[in-house]
C-alpha positions as CSV (number, residue, x, y, z in Angstrom):
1,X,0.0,0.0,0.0
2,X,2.8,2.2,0.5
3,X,3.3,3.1,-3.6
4,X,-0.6,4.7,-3.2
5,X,1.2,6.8,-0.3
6,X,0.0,6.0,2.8
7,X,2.7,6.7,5.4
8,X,4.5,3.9,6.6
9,X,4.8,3.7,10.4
10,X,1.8,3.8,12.9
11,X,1.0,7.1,11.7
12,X,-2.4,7.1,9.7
13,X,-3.7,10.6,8.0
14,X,-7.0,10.7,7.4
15,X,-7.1,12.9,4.3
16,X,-5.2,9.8,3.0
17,X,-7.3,7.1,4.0
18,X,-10.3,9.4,2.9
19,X,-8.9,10.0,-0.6
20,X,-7.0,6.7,-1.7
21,X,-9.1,4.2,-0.4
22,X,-13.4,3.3,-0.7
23,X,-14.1,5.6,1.1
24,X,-13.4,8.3,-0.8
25,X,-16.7,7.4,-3.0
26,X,-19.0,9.2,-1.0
27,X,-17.1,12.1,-1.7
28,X,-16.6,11.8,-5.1
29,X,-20.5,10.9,-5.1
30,X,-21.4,14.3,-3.3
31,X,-19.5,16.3,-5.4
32,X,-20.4,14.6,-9.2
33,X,-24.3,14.5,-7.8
34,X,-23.5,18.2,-6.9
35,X,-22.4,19.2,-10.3
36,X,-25.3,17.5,-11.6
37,X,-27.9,19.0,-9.4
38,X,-26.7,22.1,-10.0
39,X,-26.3,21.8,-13.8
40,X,-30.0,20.7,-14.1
41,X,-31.3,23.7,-11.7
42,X,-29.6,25.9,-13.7
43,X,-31.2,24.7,-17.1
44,X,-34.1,23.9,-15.9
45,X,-36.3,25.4,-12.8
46,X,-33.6,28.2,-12.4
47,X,-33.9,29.5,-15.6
48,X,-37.5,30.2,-15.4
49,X,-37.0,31.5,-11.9
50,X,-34.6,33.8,-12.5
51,X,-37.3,35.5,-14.7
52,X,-39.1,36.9,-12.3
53,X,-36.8,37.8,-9.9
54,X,-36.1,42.4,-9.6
55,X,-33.1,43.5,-11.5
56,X,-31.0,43.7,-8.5
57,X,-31.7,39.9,-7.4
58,X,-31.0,39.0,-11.4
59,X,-28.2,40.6,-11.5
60,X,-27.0,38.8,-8.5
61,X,-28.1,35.7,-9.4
62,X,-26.2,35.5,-13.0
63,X,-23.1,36.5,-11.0
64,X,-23.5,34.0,-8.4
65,X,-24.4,31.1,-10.9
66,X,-21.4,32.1,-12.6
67,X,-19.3,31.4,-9.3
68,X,-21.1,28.3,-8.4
69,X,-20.5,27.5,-12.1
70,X,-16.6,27.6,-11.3
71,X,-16.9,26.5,-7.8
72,X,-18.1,23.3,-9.1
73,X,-15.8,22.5,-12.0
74,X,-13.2,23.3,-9.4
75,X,-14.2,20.9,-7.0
76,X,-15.1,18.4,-9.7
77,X,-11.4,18.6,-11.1
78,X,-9.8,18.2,-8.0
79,X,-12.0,15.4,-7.2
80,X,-11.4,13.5,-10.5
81,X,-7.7,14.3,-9.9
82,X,-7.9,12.2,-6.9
83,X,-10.1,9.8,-8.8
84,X,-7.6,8.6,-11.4
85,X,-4.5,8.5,-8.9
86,X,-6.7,6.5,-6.5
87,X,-7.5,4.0,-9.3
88,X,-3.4,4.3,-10.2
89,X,-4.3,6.0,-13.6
90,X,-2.2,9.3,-12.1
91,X,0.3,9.1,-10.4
92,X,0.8,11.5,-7.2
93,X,3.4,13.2,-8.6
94,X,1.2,13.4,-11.7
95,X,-1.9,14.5,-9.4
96,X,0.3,17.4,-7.7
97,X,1.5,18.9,-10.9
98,X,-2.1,19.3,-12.2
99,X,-3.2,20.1,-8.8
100,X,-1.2,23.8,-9.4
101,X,-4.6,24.3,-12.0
102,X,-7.3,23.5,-9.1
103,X,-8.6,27.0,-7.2
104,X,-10.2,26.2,-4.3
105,X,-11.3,29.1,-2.9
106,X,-14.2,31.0,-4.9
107,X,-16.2,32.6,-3.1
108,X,-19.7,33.9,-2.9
109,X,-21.6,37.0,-2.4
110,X,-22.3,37.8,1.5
111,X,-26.0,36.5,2.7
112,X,-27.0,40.4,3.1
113,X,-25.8,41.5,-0.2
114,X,-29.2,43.0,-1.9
115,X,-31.3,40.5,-3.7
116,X,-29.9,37.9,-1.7
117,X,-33.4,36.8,-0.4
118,X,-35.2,37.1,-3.3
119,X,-32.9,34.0,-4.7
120,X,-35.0,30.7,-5.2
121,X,-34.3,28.9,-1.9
122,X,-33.6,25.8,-4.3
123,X,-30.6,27.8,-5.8
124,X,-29.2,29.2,-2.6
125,X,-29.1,25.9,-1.2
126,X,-27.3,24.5,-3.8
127,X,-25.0,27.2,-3.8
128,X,-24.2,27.2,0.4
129,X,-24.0,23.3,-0.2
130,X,-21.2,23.7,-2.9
131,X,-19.3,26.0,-0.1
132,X,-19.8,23.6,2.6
133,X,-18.0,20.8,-0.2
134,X,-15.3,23.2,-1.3
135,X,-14.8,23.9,2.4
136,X,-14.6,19.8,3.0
137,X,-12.4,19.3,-0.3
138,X,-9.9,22.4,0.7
139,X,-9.4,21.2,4.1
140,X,-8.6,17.5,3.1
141,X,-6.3,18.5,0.1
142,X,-4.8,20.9,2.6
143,X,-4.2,17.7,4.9
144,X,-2.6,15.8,1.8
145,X,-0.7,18.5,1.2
146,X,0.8,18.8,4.8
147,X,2.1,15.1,4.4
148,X,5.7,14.8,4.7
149,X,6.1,11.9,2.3
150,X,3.9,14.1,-0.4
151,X,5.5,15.6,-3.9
152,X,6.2,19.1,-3.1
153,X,4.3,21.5,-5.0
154,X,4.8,25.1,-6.2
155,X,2.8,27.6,-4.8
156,X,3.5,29.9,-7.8
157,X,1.6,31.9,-9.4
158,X,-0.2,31.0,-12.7
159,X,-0.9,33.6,-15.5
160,X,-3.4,32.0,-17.9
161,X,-6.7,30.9,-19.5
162,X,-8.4,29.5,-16.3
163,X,-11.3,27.9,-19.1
164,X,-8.7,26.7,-20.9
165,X,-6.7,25.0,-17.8
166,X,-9.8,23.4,-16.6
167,X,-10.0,22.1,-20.3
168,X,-6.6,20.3,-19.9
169,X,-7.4,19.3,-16.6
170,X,-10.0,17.4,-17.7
171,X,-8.5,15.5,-20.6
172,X,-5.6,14.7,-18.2
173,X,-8.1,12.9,-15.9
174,X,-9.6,11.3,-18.8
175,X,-6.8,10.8,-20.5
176,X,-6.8,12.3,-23.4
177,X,-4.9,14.8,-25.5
């Protein structure tokens, strides 16, 4: 077990044991079903929702969509980078170096910006459960991270098409150029 990185030793980190091992599923689950729920709100119900809401409260909800948008393909990313090196398709070293592409810290409009309660309660749920997850993902990638045996990784910064990193991101999980 030792090549999937678990420390050796009597030392057991639970980010580890939560990421490369089954039971990391119900995360991956949570986040995917996230994406999903959030993908068909947004097509769907919110679409016609956000038809009637003032100008203010539209205006706020096409920004906040847009950050929940990227919240979520964040999240998802990081969580199909940990995907493929748990199933040995990366490896951590390969995980870490794409890694450098995954933001996990987009944030969202205060609760008492204007408009704010005139969003669907549907959407704001959606959007406080998607910072509750990138909360849960930050804090277990920043317990990976804080694993001596871990690949260091460079905490520069990246200058670039974000759309188009999350684009290569995603063909490295899947594996394809």
């Amino acid at each position: 077990m030792h090549e999937q990185g678990f420390q050796s030793g009597n030392t057991i980190k639970l980010a580890e044991r939560r990421v490369y091992t089954d039971s990391f599923k119900p995360l991956y689950n949570e986040g995917m079903g996230l994406v999903e729920r959030a993908a068909e709100y947004l097509d769907g119900d919110g679409r016609v929702a956000a038809k009637e809401l003032s100008r203010i409260a539209a205006t706020l909800y096409a920004a906040e969509s847009m950050r929940l948008t990227t919240r979520l393909m964040q999240v998802a990313s990081w969580l199909l980078l940990q995907r493929a090196a748990n199933a040995g398709e990366m490896t951590r070293d390969q995980v870490a170096a794409e890694k450098t592409k995954v933001r996990l810290d987009t944030a969202s409009a205060p609760q008492d910006t204007p408009g704010w309660v005139e969003l669907p309660g549907d959407f704001r749920s959606i959007v406080e459960h998607s910072l509750r997850l990138q909360a849960l993902v930050r804090r277990v990638d920043e317990d990976l991270d804080t694993d001596p045996m871990a690949p260091a990784v460079s905490t520069t910064v990246r200058r670039g098409n974000p759309v188009s990193d999350q684009i290569n991101l995603l063909h490295t999980a899947f594996g394809r150029n």
